[in-house]
N, C-alpha and C positions, 0 to 999 in steps of 0.2 A: 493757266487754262488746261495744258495738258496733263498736270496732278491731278484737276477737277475729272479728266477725261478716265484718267487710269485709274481713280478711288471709286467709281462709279457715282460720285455727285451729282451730275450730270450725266446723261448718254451721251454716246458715243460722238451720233450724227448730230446733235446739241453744240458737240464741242466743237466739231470740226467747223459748222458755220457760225459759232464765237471766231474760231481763228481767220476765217474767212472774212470775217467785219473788219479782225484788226487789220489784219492786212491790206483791205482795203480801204479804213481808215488810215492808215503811213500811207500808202499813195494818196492821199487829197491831202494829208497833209504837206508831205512832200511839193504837193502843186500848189498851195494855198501858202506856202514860204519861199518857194522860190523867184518870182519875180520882184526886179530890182523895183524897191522904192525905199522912202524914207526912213522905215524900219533896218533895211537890210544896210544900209550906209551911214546908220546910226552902230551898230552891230561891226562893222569894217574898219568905221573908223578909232571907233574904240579899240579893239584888239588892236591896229595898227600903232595907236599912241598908249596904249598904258599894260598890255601884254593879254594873252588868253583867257587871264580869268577873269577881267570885265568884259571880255568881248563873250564868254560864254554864259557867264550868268545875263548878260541881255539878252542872247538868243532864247535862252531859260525861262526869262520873262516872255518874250513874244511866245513860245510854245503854251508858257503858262495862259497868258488871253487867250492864243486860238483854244486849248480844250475850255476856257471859260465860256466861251460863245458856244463851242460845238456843244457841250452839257446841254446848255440853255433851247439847241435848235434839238436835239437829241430826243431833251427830256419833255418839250413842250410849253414850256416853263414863256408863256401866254403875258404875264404879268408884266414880269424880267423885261423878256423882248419888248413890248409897248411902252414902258418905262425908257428904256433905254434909247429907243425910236425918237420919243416926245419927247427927249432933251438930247435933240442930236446937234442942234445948234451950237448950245452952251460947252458941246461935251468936245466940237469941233473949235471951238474958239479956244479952248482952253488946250488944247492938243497944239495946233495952231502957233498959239503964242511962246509953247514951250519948243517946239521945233524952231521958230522963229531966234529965240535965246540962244537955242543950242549953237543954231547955224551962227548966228551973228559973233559971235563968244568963238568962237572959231577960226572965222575969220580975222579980228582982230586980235588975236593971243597974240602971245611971240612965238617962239620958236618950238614945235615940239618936241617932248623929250627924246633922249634919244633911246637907242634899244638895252641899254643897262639902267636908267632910269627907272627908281621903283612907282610903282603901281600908284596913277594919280588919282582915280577915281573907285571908292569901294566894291566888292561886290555887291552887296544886300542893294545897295542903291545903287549899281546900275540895274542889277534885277528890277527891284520896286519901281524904276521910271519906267521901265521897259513894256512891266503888267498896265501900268498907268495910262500910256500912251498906245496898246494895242487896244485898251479897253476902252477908249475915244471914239471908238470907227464902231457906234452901229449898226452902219449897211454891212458890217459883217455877219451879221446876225442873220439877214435876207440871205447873203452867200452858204451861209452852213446849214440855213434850213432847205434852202434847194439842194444840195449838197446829201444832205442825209437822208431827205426826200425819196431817193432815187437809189440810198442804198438799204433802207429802212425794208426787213422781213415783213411777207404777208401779213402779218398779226400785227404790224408795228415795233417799236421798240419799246420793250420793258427795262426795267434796271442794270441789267445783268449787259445784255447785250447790247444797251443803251452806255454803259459803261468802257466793254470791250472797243467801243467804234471810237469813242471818247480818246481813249488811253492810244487805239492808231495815230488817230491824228494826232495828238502829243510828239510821240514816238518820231511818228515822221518828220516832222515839224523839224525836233528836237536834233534829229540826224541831220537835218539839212543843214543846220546852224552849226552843230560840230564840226561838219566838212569846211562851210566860209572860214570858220574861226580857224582849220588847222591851214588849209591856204594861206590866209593870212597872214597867222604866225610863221609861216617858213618862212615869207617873203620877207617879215616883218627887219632884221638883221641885216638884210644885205639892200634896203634902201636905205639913199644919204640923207643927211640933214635938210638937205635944199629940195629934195626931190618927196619927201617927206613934209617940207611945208607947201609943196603947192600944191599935194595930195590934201593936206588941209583945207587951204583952199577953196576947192574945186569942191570938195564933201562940202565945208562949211555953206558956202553959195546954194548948195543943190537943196542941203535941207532948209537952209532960209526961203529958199524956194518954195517950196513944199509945205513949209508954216505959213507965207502967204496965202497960198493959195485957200489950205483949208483955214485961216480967216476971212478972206472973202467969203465961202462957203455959209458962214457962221451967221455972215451982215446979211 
């Protein structure tokens, strides 16, 4: 953006409320990843049992869904949204059932690895479940269109800086997830084996939880 600013691509004052979007797009995203739920202790407990780079490529994927949704609330994309709305059931039941595995599958493992133990779960596919299972939740779509609503220029959003607000919230998102993941991994070494599986546990139960609930949701 600020090459755009200094080649004269854009003006000046153009550029500066581009950077103004993004930037205020990393704040909503920032808030639209930080509270606890089943994403963010799916994210925890990965990095916890199999090291950083599955626990970042799934925060990778959650950032990946939220700018999928924010595009969609950005761009207007009427279609998309309605689609996705009228099959929020199916899209929850099957969100649901996989939180539901995860957690269960968790719970009853044996012991997790320990912190030299190599890496049990890939990245590509913790990414891919990650985009999978952010992109189940709908009513997100309502959230980022109120959301951009409010930050959306006089004139609306066009491409450009329909893009810039996009790429914040990414951005933001994407930082929030590197900070859990590098937390995490500090800690990750200096808990024990035993204290390590009730952190199992307690994750496993919570997203079994959590897969309950949005199959209820579903019925």
């Amino acid at each position: 953006m600020i090459f755009c600013v200094q080649t004269g691509w854009i003006g000046e004052e153009r550029g500066m409320d581009l950077i103004v979007l993004t930037l205020k797009g990393m704040g909503f995203g920032l808030a639209v990843a930080a509270p606890v739920g089943p994403m963010s202790l799916l994210c925890m407990r990965r990095t916890l049992a199999s090291g950083w780079q599955p626990g970042l490529a799934t925060g990778a994927g959650i950032a990946t869904g939220d700018a999928a949704y924010g595009c969609v609330a950005a761009l207007g994309l009427a279609s998309v949204s309605h689609f996705m709305l009228a099959h929020e059931r199916p899209l929850h039941l099957a969100a649901g059932l996989f939180l539901l595995y995860l957690g269960l599958r968790t719970v009853f493992s044996g012991p997790s690895p320990d912190a030299s133990a190599p890496v049990t779960i890939g990245t590509a596919r913790a990414y891919g479940s990650a985009v999978l299972l952010t992109l189940t939740n709908p009513p997100t779509i309502i959230m980022f269109a109120a959301i951009f609503a409010s930050m959306a220029p006089a004139a609306g959003f066009d491409p450009i800086s329909a893009l810039a607000t996009v790429g914040g919230v990414a951005a933001g998102s994407m930082l929030w997830w590197c900070g859990v993941v590098g937390v995490v991994s500090a800690f990750r070494h200096a808990i024990g084996q035993r204290m390590r599986r009730w952190i199992d546990r307690v994750a496993g139960m919570t997203l079994a939880v959590f897969g309950a609930l949005d199959v209820r949701r579903a019925l």
